[in-house]
C-alpha positions as CSV (number, residue, x, y, z in Angstrom):
1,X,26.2,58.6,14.5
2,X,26.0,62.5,14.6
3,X,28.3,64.3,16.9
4,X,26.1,66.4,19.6
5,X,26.2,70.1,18.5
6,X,26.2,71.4,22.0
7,X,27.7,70.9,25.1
8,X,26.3,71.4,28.8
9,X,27.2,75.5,30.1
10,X,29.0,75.9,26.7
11,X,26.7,78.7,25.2
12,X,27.5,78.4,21.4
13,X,27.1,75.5,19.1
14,X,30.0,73.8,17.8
15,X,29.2,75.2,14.0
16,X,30.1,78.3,15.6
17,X,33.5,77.4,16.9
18,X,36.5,77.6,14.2
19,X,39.7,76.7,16.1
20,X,40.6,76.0,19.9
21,X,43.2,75.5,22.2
22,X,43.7,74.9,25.8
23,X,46.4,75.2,28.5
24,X,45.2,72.9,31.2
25,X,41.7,73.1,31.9
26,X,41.2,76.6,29.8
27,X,39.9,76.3,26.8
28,X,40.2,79.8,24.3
29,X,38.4,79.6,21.4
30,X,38.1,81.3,18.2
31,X,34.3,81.6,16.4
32,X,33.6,82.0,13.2
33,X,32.8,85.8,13.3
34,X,35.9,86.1,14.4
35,X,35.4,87.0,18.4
36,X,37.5,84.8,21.0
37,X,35.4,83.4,24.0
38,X,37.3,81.4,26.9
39,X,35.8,78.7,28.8
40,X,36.6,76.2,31.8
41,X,34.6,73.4,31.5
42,X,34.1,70.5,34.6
43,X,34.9,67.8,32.2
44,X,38.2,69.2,30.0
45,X,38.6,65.8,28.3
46,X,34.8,65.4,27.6
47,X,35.0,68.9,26.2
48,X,37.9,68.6,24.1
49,X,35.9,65.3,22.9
50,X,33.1,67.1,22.2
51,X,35.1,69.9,20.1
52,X,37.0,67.2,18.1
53,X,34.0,65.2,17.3
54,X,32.6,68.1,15.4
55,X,35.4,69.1,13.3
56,X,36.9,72.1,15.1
57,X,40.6,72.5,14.7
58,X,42.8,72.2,17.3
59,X,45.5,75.4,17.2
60,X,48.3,73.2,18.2
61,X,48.0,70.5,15.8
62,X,48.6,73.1,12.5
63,X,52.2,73.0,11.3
64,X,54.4,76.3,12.6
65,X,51.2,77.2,15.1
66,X,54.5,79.0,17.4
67,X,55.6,82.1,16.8
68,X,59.1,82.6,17.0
């Protein structure tokens, strides 16, 4: 089954989106051409579902993601 390629008040696809992370219930995301977009969804878990179900990288699970 095909992962749905939007989500409710999100306004870009998920083919758009090329990494995420999120503190909380704040997602910031990073999109393909580069520009970063933030968003608080109602639903964080369904949303981070969502983005994981289509393939977008999490920021925090790439090896050395903090600075130090």
């Amino acid at each position: 089954m095909a992962a749905v390629t939007h989500f409710p008040d999100f306004e870009y696809s998920a083919s758009e989106v090329f990494k995420y992370m999120y503190i909380l219930k704040d997602f910031t995301l990073m999109l393909n051409d580069g520009d970063i977009v933030k968003f608080t969804p109602d639903d964080e878990d369904a949303f981070k579902k969502w983005l994981d179900d289509n393939g977008v990288q999490n920021i925090r699970e790439e090896s050395n993601w903090v600075v130090k």
